[in-house]
N, C-alpha and C positions, 0 to 999 in steps of 0.2 A: 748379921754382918755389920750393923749400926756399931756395934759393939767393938767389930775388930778395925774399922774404920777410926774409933776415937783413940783404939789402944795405938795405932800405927801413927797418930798425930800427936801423942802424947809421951812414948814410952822413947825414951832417950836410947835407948841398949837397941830395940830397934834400928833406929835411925843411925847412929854409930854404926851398927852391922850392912846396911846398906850405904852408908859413905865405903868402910873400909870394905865390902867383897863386891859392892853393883846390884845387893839382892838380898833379901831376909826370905826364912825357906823354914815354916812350920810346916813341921811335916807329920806330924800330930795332929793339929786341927787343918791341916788341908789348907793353908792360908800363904799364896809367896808376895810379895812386898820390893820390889824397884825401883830405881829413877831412870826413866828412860835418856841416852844421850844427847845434849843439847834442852836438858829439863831441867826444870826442880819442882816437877809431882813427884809425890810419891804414888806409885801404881801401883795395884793389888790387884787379886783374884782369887776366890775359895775356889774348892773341883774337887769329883770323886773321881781316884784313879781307873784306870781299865786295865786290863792284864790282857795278852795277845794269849792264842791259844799255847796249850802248856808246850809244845814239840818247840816253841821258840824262846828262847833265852833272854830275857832282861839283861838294861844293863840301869844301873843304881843311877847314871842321870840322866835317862832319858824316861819323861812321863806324858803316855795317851792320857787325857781329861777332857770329862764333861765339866765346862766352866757352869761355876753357878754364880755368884754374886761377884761384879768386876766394877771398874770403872772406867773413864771414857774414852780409856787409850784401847781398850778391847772392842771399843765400839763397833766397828766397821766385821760385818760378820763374814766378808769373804780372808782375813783375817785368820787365819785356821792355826798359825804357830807362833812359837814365841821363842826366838834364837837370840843363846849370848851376844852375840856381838851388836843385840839392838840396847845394852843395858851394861854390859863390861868390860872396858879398855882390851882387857890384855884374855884373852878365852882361853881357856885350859883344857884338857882333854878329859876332865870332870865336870866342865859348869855345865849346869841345866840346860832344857831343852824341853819344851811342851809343845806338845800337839793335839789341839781340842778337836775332840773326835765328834763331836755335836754338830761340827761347823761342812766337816768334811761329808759327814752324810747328807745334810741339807745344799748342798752346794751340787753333790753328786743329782739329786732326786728336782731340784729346780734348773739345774742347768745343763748338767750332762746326758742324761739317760734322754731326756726329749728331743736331742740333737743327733743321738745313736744311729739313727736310720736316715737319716741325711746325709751325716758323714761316708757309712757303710754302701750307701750305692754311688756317689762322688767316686767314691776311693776303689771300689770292688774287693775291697775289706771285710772281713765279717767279724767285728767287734762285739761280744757276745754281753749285755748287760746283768747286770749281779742279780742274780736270785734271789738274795737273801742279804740284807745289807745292815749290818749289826756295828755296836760299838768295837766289838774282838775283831772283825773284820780289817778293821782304822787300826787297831793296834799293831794284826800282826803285820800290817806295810810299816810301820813309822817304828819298829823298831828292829824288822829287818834291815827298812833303808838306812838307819842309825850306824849298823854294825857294818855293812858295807862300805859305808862314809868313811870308816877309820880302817880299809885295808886299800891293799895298791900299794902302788908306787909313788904317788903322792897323796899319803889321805888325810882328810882334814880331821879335827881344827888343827897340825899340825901346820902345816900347808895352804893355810888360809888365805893368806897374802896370793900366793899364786892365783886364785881363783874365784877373787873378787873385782869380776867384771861378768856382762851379762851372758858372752860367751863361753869362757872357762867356768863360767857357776852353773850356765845351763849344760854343759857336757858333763861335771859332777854330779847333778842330781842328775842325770839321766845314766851317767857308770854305774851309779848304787843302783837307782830302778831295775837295770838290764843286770847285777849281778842277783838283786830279790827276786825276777823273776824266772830267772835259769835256777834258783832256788826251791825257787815255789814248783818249777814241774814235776820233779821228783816225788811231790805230795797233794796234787790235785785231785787226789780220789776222798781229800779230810773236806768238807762242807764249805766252812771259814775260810780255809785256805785257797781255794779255789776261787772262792770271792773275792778273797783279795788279788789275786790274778790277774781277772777280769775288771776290779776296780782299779789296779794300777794301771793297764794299758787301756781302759777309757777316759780316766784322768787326764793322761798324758797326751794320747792322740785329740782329745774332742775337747776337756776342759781348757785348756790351757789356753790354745789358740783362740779360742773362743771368748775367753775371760778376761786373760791378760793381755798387756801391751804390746806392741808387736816385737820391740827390741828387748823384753825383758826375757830373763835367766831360763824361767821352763820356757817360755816360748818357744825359746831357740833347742831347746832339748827335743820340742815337739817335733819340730822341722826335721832336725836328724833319724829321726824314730823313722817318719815315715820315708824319706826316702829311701832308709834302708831298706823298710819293707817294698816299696815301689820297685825299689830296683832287682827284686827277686824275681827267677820264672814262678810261674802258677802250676799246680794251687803251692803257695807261699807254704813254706817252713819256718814257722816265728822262732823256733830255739834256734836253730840255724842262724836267722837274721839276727836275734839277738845276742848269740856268738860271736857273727861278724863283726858285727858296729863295736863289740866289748873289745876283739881284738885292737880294732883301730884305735880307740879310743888309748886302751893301755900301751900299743908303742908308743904313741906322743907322749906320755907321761916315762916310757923307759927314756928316751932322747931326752927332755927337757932336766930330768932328776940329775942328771950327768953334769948339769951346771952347776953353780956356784953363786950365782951373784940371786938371790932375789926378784929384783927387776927386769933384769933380763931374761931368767925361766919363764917371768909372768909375760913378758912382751913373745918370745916364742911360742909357748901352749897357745897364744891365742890366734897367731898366724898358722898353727898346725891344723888347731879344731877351726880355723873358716875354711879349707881346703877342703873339710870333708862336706861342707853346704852343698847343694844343687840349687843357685841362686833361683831356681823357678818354685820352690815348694812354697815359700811364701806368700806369693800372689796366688797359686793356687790352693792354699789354705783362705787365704781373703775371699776368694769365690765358692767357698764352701759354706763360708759362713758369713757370705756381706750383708746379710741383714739383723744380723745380731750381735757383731762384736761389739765388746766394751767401749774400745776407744773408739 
C-alpha cells in the first residue's frame, strides 16, 4: 500500500481525476482515492469486495467492503460508510457508496448483542440476536437498503436536499430499513437472509440509541420504530407494524412531492415526520440505556 500511497502523491492524471469527479476509483487494484469537503488530503483506501447473497441484485455503485489499508480519515471505527456527499459537490444517481462490512460486525458483537437482553425486558420486545453473523449478512442489508433509497415518492440521491436534516434523514433510513425488511420476510427460511433481519432491527432498535447522539438521523429513526411497535396490542405483529409506520411515512412524502419549491417540501416533510414522534420514547430510550450512552 506504501506503493499506492506514493503513486496517489505523485501521479498527476490521479489528482486531475479527483479535482475533476471528488474521487479516483481503481477498480482493479481495489484502491479509491478523495478529497474530503473542506480538505486538501488526499484519502484513500484498498478493500475486498463482498457480494450479498445471489437472490439479491447488485447495483454497479454501491460496494460492501472489508477495508484493508486506509488512512486517518477512516480512522474512527464506528465509521461503517463512506457517502458521496462527504467528498462530491453535486451526487449523482451513480456516485459510489461504501459500506465496510468489518466495521458493522464488530460494532454489532461489542455493542449491540450485549445490550439485547436489557433492551428486550425494558421494552417486552423479543429482539432475536443473529445466529450467524457473516460478511454476506452486511451485504445483503446495504444493498437492499441502497435500492429502496432510490424508490418512493421522494427517493434519493434525487431528493437529497429535502432530507438533509436529522429528522427527514432519520425517517429515510428508516423507509428503506422497513421496506428491506417487509422484503426480507418473504425469505427468512435462506440462513443470511434471516440474519440479516434480525441484524437490521437490532441495529436499529438497540445500536443506534445507544451509540449515537440523541438528536442525530437514526436516532430519531430508532425512536419511530419503537413506538410503532409499542403502540401495538400483544403479542405484536412486526410486518403489520412495519406496514403501518411505511404507510405513514409514504403519505407525508405523497403530500410534500405535490410541491414545488425546494425549501419548502423540506420545511413541510419535517413538520409532517415530528407529528408522528411520541415525545416520551426518548427519555424512555435514555432509561434503557443511561449507563452506557455515547453522549
Amino acid at each position: 500500500m506504501n506503493k499506492v500511497r506514493k503513486n496517489i502523491n505523485q501521479n498527476s492524471f490521479i489528482l486531475g481525476e479527483i479535482q475533476k469527479y471528488g474521487f479516483y476509483h481503481d477498480k482493479l487494484k481495489k484502491v479509491f482515492s478523495f478529497i474530503p469537503k473542506n480538505s486538501e488530503e488526499i484519502c484513500y483506501f484498498s478493500y475486498i469486495e463482498i457480494n450479498p447473497h445471489e437472490s439479491i441484485s447488485k447495483r454497479n455503485n454501491i460496494y460492501c467492503i472489508k477495508i484493508n489499508d486506509h488512512n486517518s480519515y477512516l480512522n474512527d471505527l464506528e465509521k461503517v460508510a463512506l457517502f458521496p456527499e462527504e467528498f462530491i459537490h453535486k451526487v449523482k444517481e451513480d456516485s459510489p457508496v461504501f459500506y465496510f462490512c468489518n466495521r458493522f460486525i464488530q460494532r454489532y458483537l461489542i455493542h449491540t448483542e450485549p445490550n439485547l437482553s436489557k433492551f428486550n425486558t425494558r421494552t417486552g420486545l423479543n429482539i432475536l440476536p443473529v445466529k450467524t453473523l457473516t460478511a454476506e449478512v452486511v451485504a445483503n442489508w446495504v444493498h437492499l437498503h441502497e435500492r429502496f433509497h432510490r424508490t418512493g415518492n421522494l427517493p434519493i440521491p434525487k431528493n437529497l436536499y429535502e432530507k438533509l436534516n436529522s429528522i427527514n434523514g432519520g425517517v429515510e433510513e428508516l423507509r428503506a430499513d422497513l421496506q428491506t425488511l417487509i422484503h426480507l420476510e418473504s425469505f427468512r427460511s435462506i440462513n443470511s437472509l434471516e440474519s440479516t433481519y434480525n441484524l437490521i432491527l437490532a441495529e436499529r432498535l438497540v445500536y443506534f440509541p445507544l451509540r449515537r447522539k440523541m438528536n442525530s438521523f437514526d436516532t430519531y429513526s430508532s425512536y419511530l420504530l419503537l413506538n410503532e411497535l409499542l403502540n401495538l396490542p400483544r403479542p405484536i405483529d412486526s410486518l403489520l407494524a412495519f406496514k403501518l409506520l411505511l404507510k405513514k411515512i409514504e403519505n407525508n412524502e405523497i403530500t410534500v412531492s405535490k410541491l414545488t419549491c425546494q425549501k419548502i417540501r423540506k420545511k413541510e416533510l419535517s413538520r409532517l415526520n415530528k407529528l408522528m414522534l411520541n415525545q416520551k420514547i426518548p427519555s424512555f430510550y435514555n432509561s434503557i440505556f443511561n449507563q452506557g450512552r455515547y453522549d
